[in-house]
C-alpha positions as CSV (number, residue, x, y, z in Angstrom):
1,X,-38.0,-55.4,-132.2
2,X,-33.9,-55.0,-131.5
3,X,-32.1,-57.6,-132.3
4,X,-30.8,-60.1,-128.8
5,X,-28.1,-62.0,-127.6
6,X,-28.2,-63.4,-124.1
7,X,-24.3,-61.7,-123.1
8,X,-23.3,-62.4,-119.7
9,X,-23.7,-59.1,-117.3
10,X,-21.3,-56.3,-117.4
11,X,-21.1,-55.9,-121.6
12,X,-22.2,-53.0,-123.3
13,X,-22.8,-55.1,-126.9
14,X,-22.8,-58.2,-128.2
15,X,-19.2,-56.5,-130.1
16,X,-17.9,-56.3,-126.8
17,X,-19.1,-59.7,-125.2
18,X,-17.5,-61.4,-128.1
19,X,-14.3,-59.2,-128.2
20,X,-13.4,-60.5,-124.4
21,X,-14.6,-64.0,-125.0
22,X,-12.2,-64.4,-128.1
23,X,-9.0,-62.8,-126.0
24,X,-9.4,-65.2,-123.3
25,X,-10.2,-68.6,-125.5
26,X,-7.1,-68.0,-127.4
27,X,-4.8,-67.8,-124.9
28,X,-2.9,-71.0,-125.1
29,X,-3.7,-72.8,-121.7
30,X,-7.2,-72.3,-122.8
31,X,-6.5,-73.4,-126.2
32,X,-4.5,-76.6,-124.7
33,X,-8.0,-77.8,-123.2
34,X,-10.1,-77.2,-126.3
35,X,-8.3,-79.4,-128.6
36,X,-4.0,-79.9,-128.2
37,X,-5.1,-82.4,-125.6
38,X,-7.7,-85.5,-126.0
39,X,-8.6,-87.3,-123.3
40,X,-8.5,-91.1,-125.2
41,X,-4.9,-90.1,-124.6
42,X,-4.5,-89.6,-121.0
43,X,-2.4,-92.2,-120.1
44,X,0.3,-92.2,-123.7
45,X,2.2,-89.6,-121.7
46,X,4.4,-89.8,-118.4
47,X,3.3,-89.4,-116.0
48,X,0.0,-88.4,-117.6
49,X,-2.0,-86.0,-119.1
50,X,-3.0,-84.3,-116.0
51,X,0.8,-83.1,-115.0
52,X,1.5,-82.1,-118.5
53,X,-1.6,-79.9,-119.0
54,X,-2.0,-78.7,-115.7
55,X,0.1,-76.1,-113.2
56,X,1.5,-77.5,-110.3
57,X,-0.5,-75.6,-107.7
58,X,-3.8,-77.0,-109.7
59,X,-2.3,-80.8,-109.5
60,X,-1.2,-80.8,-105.6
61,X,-4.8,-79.1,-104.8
62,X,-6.7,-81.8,-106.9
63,X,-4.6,-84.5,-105.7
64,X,-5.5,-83.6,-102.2
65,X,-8.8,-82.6,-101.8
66,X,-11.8,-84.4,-101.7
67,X,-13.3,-86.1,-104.7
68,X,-16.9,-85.0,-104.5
69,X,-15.9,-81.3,-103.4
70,X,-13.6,-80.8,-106.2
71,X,-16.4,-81.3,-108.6
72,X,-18.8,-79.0,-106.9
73,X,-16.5,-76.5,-106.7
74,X,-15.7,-77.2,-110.9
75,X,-19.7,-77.2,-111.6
76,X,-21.2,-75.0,-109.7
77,X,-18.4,-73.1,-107.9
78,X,-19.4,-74.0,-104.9
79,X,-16.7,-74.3,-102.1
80,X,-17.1,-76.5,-99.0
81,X,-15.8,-74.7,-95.6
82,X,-12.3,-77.1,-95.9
83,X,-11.4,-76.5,-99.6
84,X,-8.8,-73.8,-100.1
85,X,-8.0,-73.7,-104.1
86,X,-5.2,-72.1,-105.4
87,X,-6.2,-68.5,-105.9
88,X,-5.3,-68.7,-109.5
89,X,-7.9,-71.1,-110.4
90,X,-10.3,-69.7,-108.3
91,X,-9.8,-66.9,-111.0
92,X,-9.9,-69.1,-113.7
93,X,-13.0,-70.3,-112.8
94,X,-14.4,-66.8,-112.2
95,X,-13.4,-65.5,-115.6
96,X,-15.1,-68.2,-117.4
97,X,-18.3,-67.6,-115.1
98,X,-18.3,-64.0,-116.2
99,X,-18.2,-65.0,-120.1
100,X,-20.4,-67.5,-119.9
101,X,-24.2,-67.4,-121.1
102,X,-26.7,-67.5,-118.3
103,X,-28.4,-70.2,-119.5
104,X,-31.4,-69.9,-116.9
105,X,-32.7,-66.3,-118.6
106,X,-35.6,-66.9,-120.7
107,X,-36.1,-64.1,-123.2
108,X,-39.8,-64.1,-123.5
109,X,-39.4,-61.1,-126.0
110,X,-39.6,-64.2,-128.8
111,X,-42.4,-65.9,-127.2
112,X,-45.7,-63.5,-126.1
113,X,-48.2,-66.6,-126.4
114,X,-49.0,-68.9,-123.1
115,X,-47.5,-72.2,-123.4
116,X,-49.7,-75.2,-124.0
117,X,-49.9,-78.1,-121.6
118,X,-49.4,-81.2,-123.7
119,X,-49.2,-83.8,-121.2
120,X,-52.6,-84.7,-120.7
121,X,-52.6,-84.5,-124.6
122,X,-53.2,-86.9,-127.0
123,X,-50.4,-85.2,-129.0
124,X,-48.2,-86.7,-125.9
125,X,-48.0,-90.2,-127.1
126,X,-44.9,-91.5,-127.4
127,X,-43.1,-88.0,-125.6
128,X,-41.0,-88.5,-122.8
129,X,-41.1,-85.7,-119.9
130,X,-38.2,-83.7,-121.7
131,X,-39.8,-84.0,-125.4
132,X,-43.2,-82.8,-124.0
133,X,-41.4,-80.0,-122.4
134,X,-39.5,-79.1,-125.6
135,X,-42.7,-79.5,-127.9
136,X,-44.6,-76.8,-125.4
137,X,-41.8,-74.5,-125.3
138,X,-40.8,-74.3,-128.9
139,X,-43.9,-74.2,-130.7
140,X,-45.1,-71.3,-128.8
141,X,-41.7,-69.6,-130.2
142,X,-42.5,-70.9,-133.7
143,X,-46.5,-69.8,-133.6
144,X,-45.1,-66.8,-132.5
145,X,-43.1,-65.9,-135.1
146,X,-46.0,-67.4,-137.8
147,X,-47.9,-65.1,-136.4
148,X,-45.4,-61.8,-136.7
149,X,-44.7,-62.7,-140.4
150,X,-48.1,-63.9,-140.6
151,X,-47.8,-67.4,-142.4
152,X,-49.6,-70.4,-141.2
153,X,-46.5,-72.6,-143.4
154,X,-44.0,-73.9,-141.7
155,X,-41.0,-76.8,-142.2
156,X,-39.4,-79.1,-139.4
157,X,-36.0,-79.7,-140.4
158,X,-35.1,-83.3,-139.1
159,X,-38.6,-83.7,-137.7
160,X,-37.8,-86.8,-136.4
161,X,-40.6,-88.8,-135.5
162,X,-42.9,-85.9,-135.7
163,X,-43.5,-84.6,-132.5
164,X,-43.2,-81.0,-132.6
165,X,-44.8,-81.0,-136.4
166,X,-47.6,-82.9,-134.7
167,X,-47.6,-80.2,-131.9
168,X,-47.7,-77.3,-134.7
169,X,-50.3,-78.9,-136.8
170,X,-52.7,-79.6,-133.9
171,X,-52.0,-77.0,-130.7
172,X,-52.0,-74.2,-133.2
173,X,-53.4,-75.1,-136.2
174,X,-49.8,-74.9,-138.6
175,X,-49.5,-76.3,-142.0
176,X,-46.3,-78.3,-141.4
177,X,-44.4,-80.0,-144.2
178,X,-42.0,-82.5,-141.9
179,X,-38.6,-83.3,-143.4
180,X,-36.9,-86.2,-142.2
181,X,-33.7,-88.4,-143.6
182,X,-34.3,-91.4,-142.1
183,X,-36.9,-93.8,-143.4
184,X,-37.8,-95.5,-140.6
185,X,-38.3,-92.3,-138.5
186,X,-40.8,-91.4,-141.4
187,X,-42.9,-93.9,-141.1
188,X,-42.6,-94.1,-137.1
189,X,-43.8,-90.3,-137.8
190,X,-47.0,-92.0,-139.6
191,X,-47.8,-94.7,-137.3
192,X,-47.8,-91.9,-134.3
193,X,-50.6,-89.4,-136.7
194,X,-52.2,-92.4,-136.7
195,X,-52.2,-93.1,-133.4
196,X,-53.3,-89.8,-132.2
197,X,-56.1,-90.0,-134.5
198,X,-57.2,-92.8,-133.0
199,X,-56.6,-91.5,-129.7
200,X,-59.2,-88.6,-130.4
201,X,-57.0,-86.1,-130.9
202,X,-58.8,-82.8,-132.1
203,X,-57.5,-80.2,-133.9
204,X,-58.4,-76.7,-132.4
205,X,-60.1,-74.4,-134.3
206,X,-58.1,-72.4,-137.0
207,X,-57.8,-68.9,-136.5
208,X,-58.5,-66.4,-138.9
209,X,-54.2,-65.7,-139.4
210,X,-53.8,-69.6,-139.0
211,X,-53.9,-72.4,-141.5
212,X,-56.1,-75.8,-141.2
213,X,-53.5,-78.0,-139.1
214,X,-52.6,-80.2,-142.2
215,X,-49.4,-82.1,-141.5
216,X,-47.1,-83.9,-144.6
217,X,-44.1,-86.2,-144.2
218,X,-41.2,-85.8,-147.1
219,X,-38.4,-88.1,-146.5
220,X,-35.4,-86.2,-148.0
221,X,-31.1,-85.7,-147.1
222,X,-30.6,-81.9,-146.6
223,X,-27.3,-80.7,-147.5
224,X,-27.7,-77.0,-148.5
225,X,-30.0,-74.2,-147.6
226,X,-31.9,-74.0,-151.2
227,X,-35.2,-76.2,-150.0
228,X,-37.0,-74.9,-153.4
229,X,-37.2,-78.7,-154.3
230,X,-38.9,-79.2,-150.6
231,X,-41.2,-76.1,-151.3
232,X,-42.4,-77.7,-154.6
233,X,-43.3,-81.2,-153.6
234,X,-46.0,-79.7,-150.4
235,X,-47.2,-77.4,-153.3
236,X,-46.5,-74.3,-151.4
237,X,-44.3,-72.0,-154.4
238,X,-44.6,-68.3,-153.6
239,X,-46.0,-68.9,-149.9
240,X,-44.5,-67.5,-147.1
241,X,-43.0,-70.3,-144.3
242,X,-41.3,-70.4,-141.3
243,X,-37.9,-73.3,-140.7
244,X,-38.1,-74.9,-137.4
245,X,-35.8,-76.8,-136.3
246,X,-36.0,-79.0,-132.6
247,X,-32.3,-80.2,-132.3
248,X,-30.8,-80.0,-136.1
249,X,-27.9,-82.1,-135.9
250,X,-24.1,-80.6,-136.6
251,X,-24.5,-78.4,-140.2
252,X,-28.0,-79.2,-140.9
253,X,-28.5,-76.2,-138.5
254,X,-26.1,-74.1,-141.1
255,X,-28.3,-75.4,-143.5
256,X,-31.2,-74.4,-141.8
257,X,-29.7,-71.1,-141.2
258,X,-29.0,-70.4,-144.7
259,X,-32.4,-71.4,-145.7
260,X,-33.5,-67.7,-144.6
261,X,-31.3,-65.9,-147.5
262,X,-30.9,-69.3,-150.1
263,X,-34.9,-70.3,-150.7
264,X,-37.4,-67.7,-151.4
265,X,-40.2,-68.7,-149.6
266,X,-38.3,-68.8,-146.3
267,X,-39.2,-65.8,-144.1
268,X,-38.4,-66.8,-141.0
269,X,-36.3,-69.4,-138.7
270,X,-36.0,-70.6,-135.7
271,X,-33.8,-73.4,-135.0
272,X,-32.5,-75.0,-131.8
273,X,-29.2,-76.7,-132.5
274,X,-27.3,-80.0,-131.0
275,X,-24.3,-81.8,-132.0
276,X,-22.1,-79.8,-132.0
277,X,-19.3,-82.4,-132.8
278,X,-20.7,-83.7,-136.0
279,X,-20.1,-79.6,-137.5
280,X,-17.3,-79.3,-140.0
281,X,-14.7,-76.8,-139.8
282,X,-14.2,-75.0,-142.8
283,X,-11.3,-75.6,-144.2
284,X,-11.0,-72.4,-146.8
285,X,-13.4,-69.6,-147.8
286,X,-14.1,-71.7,-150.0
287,X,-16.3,-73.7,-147.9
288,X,-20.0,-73.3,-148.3
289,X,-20.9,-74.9,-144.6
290,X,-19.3,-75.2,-141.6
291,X,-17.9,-73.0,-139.2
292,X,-17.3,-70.5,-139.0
293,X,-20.0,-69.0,-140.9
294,X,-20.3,-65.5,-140.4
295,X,-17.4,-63.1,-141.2
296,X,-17.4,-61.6,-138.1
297,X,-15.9,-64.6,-136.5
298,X,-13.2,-65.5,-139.5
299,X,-12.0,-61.8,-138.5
300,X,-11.0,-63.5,-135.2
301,X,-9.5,-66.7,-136.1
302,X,-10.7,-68.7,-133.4
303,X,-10.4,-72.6,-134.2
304,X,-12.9,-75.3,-132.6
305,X,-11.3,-78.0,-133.3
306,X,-13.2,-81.9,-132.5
307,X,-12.7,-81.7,-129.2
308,X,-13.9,-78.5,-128.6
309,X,-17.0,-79.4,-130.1
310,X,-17.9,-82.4,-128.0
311,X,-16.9,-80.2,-125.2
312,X,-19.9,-77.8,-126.0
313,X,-22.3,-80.9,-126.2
314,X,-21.7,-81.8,-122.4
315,X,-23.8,-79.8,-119.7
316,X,-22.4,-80.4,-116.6
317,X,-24.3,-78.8,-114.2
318,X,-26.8,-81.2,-115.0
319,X,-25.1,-84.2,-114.5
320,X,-26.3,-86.8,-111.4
321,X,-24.0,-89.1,-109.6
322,X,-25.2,-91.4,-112.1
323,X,-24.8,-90.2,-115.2
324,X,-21.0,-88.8,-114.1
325,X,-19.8,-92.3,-113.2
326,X,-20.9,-93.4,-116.6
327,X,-19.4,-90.7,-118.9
328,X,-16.3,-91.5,-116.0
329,X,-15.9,-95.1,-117.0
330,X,-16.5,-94.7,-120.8
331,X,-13.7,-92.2,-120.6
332,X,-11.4,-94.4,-118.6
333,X,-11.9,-97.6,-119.9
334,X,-11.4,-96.0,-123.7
335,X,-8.2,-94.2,-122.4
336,X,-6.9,-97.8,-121.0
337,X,-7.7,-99.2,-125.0
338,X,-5.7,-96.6,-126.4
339,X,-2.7,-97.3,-124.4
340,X,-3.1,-100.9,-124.9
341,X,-3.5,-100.1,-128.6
342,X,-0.1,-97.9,-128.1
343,X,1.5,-100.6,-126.7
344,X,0.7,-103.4,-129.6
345,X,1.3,-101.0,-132.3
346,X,-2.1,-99.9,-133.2
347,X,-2.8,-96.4,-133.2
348,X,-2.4,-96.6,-137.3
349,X,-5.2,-99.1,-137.6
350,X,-7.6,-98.4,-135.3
351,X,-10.8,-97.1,-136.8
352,X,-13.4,-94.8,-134.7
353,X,-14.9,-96.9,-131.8
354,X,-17.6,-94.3,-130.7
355,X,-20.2,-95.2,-128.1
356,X,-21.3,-98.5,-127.2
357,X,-24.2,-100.1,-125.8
358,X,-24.7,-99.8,-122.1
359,X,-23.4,-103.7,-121.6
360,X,-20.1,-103.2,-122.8
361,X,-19.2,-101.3,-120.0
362,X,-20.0,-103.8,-117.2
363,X,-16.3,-104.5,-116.8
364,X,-13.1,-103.3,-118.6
365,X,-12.6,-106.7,-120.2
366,X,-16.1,-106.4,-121.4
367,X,-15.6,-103.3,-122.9
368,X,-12.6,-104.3,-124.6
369,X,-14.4,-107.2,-126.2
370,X,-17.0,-104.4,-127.6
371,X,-14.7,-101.7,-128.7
372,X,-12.3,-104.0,-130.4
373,X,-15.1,-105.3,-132.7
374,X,-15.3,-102.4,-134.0
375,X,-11.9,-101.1,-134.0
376,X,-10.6,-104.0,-135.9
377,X,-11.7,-102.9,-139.1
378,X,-8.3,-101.7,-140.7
379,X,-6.6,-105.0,-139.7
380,X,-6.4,-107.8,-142.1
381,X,-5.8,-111.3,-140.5
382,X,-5.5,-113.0,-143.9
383,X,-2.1,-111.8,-144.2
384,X,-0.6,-113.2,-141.7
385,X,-2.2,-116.6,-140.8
386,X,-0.1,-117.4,-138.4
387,X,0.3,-114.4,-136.1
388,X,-2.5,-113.9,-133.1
389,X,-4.6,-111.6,-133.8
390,X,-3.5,-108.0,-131.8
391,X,-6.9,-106.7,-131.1
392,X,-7.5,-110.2,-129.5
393,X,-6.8,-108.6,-125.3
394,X,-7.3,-111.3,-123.0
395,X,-9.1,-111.0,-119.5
396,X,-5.7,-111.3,-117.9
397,X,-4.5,-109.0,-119.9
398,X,-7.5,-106.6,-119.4
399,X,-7.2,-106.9,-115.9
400,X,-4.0,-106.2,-115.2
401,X,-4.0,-102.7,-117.5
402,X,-7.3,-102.0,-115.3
403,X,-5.8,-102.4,-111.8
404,X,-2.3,-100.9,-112.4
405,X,-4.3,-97.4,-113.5
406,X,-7.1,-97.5,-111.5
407,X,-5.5,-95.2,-109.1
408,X,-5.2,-92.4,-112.0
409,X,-9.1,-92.8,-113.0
410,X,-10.2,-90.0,-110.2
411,X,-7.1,-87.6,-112.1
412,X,-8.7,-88.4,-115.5
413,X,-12.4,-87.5,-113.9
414,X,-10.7,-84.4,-112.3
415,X,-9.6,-83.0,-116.2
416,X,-12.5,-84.1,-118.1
417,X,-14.7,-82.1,-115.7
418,X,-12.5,-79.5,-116.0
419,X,-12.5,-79.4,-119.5
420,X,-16.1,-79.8,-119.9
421,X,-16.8,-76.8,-117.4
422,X,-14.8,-74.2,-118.8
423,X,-14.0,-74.8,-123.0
424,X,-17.7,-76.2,-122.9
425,X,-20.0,-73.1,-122.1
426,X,-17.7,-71.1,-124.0
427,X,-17.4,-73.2,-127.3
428,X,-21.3,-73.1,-127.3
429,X,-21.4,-69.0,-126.8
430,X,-19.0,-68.7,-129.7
431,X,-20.9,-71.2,-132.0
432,X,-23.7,-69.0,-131.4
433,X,-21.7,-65.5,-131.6
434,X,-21.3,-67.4,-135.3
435,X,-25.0,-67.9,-135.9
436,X,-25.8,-64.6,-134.4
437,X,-23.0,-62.6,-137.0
438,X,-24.3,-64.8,-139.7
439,X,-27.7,-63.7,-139.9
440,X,-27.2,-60.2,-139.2
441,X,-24.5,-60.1,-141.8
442,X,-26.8,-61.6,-144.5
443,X,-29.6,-58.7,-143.8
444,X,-32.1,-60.4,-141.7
445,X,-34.5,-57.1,-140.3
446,X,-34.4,-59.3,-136.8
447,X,-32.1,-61.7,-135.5
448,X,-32.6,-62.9,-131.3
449,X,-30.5,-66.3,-129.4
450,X,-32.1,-66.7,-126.4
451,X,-32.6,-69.5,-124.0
452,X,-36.0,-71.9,-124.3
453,X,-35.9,-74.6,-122.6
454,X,-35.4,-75.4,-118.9
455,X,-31.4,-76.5,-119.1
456,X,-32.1,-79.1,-116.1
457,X,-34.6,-80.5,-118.5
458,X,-33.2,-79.9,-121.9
459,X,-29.3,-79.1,-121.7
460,X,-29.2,-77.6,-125.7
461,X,-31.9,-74.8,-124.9
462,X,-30.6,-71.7,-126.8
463,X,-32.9,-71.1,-130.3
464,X,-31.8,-69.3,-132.8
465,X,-34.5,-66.8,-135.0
466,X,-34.0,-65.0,-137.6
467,X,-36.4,-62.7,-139.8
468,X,-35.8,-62.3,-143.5
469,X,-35.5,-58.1,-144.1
């Protein structure tokens, strides 16, 4: 079978596809929105962020037009009657469109099996809507590829609580060895066997090329592709396997990838990656993980720096009112803190807030409350008993940061949905030009990125396999 890449139209080869794509993502307004800017800093700059990134033409027209059209026409390209954009984003826009992966294709060339219905299944329990659809789609890919390289063995990398190993083990009668870090995921995994034993669950019966549908947990940290050690402890030297992988976080999907060329009984892969911000960059050749790993794409020189990365993680076009008022006031409120913390003197000590829980964010002063628990780390109060505490922001003081920049919140919205739209799609294309190169590179006889998943459903649907030559 020929090896696949989902390119946009209009490319002769994935050389080609990839060629185009690098020219226009290093080209420094492009390069401005993928990582010389950061959001958290939107307001440390006069007037703001927005002016200094952004053309004139682009600011007047976002100024003016209407909120909720400026965002369909940033998402989905879709222009109501009274919005005339400046024709130079409108090609902007276009250009990113035409390098973008359609992430609605389904390549069923890596699936040829029907997909099971699991959610009058026992094997449901505990699955939300999105985790059921996941579990059909992928294990059809994986039973697929068992089947091709004919192995009933198979390893889920960060299995998680279990779900698709459960799915292998009893839709299609896999031997699964399920590798998780956590602990407490582990033994979640074991109290939901349990459960669907209890619920009646059935295995079907094996098939002559299948195993028996046993299922093992091994609780173990992953930081490499040799797995020989995993191999060993499920018994299984000198067996054929397959590595799955159902959303491997940041370089466990490297390590997942190398798997195929760096432990002997690995055959096959296919992994479906997510997290893109928690990847490392490497910072020499040096550098055993991390991107970028193929040599293809060090030939090009193209840096994803952090914000890049969390770029590719958003999906847009699936956002609801909802959910794009939340990531809205997480952005704003944490771009207020930082100028508060620029204010004080801060920047130096602050330590990585992240994401809070969904209460913090009920009101700015709320929020600062939260985030400054955590951001307090580097400061030490001891030495100086009689000072007030910095990271201590009052209501008052929260307020009147809130409702002197309120106004700007809709031209913060305006740029992260920008950003998200355009340095997003194509961050994720590259990472998997990477993944692509990589494998092919390495000798695998077959290597196909296609999309699995329903993208309304399950935004990080592109899967990555990979056939040991």
């Amino acid at each position: 079978m020929p090896d696949s890449f989902p390119s946009p139209p209009g490319f002769s080869s994935v050389d080609e596809y990839l060629s185009s794509l690098a020219e226009f993502y290093l080209r420094p307004f492009v390069q401005s929105l993928a990582g010389e800017l950061h959001i958290i800093n939107f307001f440390l700059t006069s007037p703001d962020l927005f002016e200094d990134t952004l053309p004139e033409e682009w600011v007047k027209f976002f100024d003016q037009a209407e909120f909720d059209d400026v965002l369909d026409f940033l998402i989905y390209f879709r222009k109501s009657p009274s919005l005339e954009p400046p024709d130079s984003l409108s090609v902007f826009l276009s250009t990113v469109q035409s390098l973008s992966i359609d992430r609605n294709r389904s390549d069923k060339t890596i699936r040829s099996k029907p997909i099971p219905s699991l959610h009058t299944s026992a094997l449901s329990v505990g699955m939300s809507p999105k985790k059921i659809h996941e579990c059909e789609y992928l294990s059809s890919v994986i039973s697929d590829v068992c089947s091709r390289i004919g192995t009933p063995h198979v390893i889920d990398l960060g299995s998680g609580k279990g779900y698709l190993s459960r799915t292998l083990a009893h839709e299609y009668n896999c031997s699964v060895v399920a590798v998780e870090t956590v602990e407490s995921r582990t033994k979640g995994a074991a109290r939901l066997d349990s459960l669907y034993d209890r619920k009646g669950g059935k295995r079907k019966k094996a098939k002559a090329e299948m195993g028996t549908g046993s299922l093992i947990h091994v609780e173990k940290f992953v930081d490499s592709g040799d797995l020989t050690d995993i191999v060993e402890q499920a018994n299984l030297i000198g067996h054929k396997m397959v590595l799955a992988g159902l959303h491997t976080c940041g370089n466990l999907s490297h390590h997942a990838l190398k798997s195929l060329f760096d432990t002997q009984e690995v055959h096959a892969v296919a992994v479906v990656g997510c997290c893109y911000n928690l990847m490392t960059e490497k910072d020499s050749e040096d550098d055993v993980v991390g991107y970028p790993m193929s040599r293809k794409l060090q030939s090009y020189s193209i840096p994803l720096p952090t914000t890049a990365r969390m770029l590719a993680c958003q999906a847009p076009a699936t956002w609801t009112r909802e959910t794009r008022e939340s990531f809205f006031t997480r952005h704003f409120y944490r771009a207020l803190l930082q100028l508060i913390f620029h204010d004080r003197g801060l920047l130096g000590q602050v330590q990585n807030i992240g994401s809070l829980r969904k209460q913090w964010y009920s009101s700015f002063y709320t929020y600062c409350r939260g985030a400054c628990k955590r951001a307090v780390g580097a400061y030490d109060a001891d030495s100086d008993a009689s000072s007030e505490n910095p990271f201590d922001i009052s209501e008052e003081v929260s307020t009147e940061y809130h409702d002197r920049l309120l106004s700007k919140k809709r031209r913060l919205c305006i740029l992260w949905t920008l950003m998200a739209c355009t340095v997003g799609p194509l961050t994720e294309a590259l990472i998997h030009l990477d993944r692509y190169y990589f494998l092919k590179e390495n000798g695998a006889s077959e290597v196909h990125v296609s999309v699995v998943f329903d993208q309304v459903i399950s935004a990080r649907n592109l899967v990555v396999v990979g056939v040991k030559g």
